[in-house]
Backbone as CSV, one residue per row, in Angstrom:
resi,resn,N_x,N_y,N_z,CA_x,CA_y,CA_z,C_x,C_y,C_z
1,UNK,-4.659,7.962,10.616,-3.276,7.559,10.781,-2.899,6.603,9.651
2,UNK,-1.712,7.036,8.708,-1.217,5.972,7.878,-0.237,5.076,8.378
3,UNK,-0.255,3.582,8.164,0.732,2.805,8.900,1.528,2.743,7.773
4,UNK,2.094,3.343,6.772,2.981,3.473,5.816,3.076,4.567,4.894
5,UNK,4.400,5.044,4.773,4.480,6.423,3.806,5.401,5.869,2.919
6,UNK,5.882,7.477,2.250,6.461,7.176,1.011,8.222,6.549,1.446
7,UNK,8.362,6.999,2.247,9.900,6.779,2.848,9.746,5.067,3.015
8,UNK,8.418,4.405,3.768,8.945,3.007,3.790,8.436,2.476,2.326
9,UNK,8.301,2.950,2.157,7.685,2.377,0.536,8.946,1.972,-0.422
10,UNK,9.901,3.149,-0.141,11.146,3.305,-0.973,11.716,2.810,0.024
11,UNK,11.773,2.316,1.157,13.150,1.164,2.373,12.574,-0.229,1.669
12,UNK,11.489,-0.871,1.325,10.955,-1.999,0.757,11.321,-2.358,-0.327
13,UNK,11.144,-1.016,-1.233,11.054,-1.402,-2.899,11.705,-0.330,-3.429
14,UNK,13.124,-0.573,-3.147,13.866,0.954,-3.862,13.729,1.103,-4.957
15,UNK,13.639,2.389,-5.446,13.819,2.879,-6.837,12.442,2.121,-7.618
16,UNK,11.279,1.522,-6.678,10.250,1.435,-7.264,9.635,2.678,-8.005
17,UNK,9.172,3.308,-6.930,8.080,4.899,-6.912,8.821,5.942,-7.953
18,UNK,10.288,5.441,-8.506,11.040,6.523,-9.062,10.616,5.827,-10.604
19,UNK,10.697,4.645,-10.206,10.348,4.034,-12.130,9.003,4.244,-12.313
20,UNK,7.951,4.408,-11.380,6.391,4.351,-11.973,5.957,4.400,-10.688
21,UNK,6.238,5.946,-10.341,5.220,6.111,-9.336,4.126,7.431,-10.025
22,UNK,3.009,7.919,-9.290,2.550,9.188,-9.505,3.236,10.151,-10.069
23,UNK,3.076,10.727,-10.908,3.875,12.374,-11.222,3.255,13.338,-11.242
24,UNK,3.433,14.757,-10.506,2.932,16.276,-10.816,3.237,16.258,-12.129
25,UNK,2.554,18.082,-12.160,2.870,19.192,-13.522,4.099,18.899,-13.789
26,UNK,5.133,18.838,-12.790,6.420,19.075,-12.922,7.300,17.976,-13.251
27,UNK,6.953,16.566,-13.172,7.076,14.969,-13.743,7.882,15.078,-12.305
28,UNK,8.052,15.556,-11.112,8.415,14.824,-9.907,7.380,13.969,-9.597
29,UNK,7.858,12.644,-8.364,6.825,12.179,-7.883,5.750,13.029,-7.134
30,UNK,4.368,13.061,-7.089,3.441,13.333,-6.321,3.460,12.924,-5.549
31,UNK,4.166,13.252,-4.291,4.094,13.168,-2.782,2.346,13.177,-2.344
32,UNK,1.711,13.818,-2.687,0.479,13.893,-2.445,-0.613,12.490,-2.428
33,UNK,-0.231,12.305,-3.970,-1.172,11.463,-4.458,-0.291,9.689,-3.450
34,UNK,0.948,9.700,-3.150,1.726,8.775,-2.743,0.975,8.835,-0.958
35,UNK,0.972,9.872,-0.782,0.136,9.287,0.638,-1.362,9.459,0.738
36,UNK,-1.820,9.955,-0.444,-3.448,9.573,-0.752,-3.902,7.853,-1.172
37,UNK,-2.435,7.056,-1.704,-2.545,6.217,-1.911,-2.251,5.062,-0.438
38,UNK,-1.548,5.471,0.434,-0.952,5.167,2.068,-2.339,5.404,2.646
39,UNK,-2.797,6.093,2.607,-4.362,6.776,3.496,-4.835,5.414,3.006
40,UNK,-5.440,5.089,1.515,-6.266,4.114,1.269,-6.035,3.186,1.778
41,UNK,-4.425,2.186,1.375,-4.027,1.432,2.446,-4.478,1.143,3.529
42,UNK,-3.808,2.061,4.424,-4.233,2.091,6.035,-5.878,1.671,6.063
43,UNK,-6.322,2.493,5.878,-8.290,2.110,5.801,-8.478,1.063,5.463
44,UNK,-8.161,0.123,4.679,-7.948,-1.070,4.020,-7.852,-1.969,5.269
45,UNK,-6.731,-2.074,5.721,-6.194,-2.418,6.946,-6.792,-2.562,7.963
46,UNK,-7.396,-1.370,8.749,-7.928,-0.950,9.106,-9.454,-1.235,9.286
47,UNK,-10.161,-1.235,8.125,-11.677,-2.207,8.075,-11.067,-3.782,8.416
48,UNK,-10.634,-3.780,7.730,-10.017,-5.817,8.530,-10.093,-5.908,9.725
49,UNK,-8.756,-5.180,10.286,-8.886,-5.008,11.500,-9.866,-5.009,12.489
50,UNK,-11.072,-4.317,12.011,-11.861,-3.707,13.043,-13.049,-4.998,12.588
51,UNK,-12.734,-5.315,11.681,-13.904,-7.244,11.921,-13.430,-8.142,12.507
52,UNK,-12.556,-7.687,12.773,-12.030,-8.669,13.650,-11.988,-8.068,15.299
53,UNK,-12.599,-7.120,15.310,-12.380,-6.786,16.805,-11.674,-6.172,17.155
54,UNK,-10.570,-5.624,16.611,-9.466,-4.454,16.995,-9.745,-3.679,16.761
55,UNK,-9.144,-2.502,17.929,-9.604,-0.855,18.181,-8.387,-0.432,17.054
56,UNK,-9.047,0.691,16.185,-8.089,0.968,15.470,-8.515,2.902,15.167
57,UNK,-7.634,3.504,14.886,-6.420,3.555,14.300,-5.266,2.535,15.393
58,UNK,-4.299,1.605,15.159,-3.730,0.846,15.884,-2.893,1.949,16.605
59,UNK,-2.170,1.746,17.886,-1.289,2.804,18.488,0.107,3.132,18.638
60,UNK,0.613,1.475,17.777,1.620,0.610,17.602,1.694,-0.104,16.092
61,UNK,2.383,0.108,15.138,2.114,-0.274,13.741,3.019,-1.548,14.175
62,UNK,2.672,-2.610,14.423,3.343,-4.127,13.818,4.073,-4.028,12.098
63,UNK,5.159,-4.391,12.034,5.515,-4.209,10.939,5.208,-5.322,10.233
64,UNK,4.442,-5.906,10.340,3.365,-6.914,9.325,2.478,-6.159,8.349
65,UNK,1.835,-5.032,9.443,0.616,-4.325,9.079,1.251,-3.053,8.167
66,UNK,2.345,-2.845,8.355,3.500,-1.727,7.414,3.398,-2.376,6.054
67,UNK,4.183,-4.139,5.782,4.501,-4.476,4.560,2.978,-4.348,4.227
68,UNK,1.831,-4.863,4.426,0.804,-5.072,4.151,0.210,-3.619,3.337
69,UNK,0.260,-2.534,4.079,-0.246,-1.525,3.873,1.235,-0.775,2.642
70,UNK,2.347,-0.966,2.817,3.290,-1.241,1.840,2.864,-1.468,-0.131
71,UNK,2.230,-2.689,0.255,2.459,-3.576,-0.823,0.738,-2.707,-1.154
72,UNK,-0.148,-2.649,-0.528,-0.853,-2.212,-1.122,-0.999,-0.670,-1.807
73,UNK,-0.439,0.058,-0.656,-0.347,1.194,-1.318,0.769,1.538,-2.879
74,UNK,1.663,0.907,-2.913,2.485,0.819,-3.957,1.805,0.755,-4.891
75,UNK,0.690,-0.371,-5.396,-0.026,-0.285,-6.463,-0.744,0.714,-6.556
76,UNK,-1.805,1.042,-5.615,-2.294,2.098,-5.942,-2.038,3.415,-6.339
77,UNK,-0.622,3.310,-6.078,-0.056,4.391,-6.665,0.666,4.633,-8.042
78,UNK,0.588,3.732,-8.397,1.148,3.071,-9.661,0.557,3.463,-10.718
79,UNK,0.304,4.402,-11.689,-0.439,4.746,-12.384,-0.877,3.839,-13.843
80,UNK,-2.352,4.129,-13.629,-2.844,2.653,-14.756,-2.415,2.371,-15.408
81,UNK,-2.251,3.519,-15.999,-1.458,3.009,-17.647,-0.550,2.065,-17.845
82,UNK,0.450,2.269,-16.379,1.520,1.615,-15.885,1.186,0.172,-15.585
83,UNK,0.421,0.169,-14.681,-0.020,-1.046,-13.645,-0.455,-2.377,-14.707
84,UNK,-1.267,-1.993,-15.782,-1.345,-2.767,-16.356,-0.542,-3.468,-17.639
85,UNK,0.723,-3.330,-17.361,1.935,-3.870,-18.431,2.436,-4.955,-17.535
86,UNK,3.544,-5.753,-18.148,3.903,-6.880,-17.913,4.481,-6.996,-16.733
87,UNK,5.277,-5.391,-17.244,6.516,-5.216,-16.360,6.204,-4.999,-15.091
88,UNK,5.377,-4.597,-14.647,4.429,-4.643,-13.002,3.992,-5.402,-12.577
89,UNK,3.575,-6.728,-13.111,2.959,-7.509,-12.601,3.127,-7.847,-11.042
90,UNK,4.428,-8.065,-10.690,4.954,-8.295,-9.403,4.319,-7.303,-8.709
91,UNK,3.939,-5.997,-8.922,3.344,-5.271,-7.760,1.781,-5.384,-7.354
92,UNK,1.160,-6.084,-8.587,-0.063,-6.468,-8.734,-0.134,-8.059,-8.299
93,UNK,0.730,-8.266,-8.256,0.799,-9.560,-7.425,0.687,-9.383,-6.144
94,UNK,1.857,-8.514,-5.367,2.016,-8.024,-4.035,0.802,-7.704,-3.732
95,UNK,0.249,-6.949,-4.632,-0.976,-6.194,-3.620,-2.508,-7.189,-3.522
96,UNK,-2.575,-8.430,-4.396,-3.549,-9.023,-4.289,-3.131,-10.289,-3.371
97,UNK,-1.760,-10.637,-3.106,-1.502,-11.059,-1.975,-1.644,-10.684,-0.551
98,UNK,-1.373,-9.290,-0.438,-1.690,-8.270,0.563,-3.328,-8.402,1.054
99,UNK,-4.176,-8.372,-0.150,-5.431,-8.538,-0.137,-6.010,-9.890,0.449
100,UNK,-4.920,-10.973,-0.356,-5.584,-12.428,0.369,-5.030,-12.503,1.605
101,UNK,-4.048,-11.639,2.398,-3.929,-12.329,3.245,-4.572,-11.257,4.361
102,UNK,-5.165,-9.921,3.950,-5.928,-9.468,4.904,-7.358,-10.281,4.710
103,UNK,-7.525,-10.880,3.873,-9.557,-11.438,3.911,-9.132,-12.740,5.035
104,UNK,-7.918,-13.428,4.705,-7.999,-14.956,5.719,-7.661,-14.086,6.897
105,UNK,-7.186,-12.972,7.124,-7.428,-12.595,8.785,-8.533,-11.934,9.368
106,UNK,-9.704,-11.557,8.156,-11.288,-11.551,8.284,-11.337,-12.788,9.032
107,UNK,-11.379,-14.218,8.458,-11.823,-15.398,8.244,-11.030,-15.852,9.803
108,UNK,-10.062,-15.144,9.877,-9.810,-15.819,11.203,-8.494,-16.563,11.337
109,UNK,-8.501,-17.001,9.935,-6.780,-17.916,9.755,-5.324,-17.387,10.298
């Protein structure tokens, strides 16, 4: 179960995925690779979750666990070449924020 697709991805961060998201043969976005990148997310999530004691796939997405899985999947979808210019930084920010704040809910905080 993904707790985020491409639709909330683009309600969060419009016209992100259109400036530098994945592209097919065809230079549309890769829908594919956009919820191969949501799958990772979720799992992400998901291992946290479950050190901490929660039954998961969850049955109920908290929309905490949406931006979270959001912000991470966005980068990952972001193609390298991309990800690593200036002009992204903010999403590489998001997603290592995303990251610190799933390890302090390892930790318990």
């Amino acid at each position: 179960m993904s707790y985020a697709t491409q639709a909330d991805i683009d309600a969060r961060y419009p016209g992100e995925l259109a400036q530098a998201g994945p592209r097919d043969a065809d230079n549309q976005l890769d829908a594919a690779a956009i919820a191969l990148a949501c799958g990772w997310a979720s799992a992400t999530v998901d291992r946290t979750l479950r050190a901490i004691g929660w039954a998961t796939p969850l049955a109920e997405t908290p929309v905490w666990v949406t931006d979270l899985t959001v912000d991470l999947a966005l980068y990952q979808a972001t193609p390298t070449a991309l990800a690593s210019q200036p002009d992204f930084a903010d999403r590489r920010a998001r997603y290592q924020a995303a990251l610190e704040q799933l390890a302090a809910i390892a930790q318990g905080k």
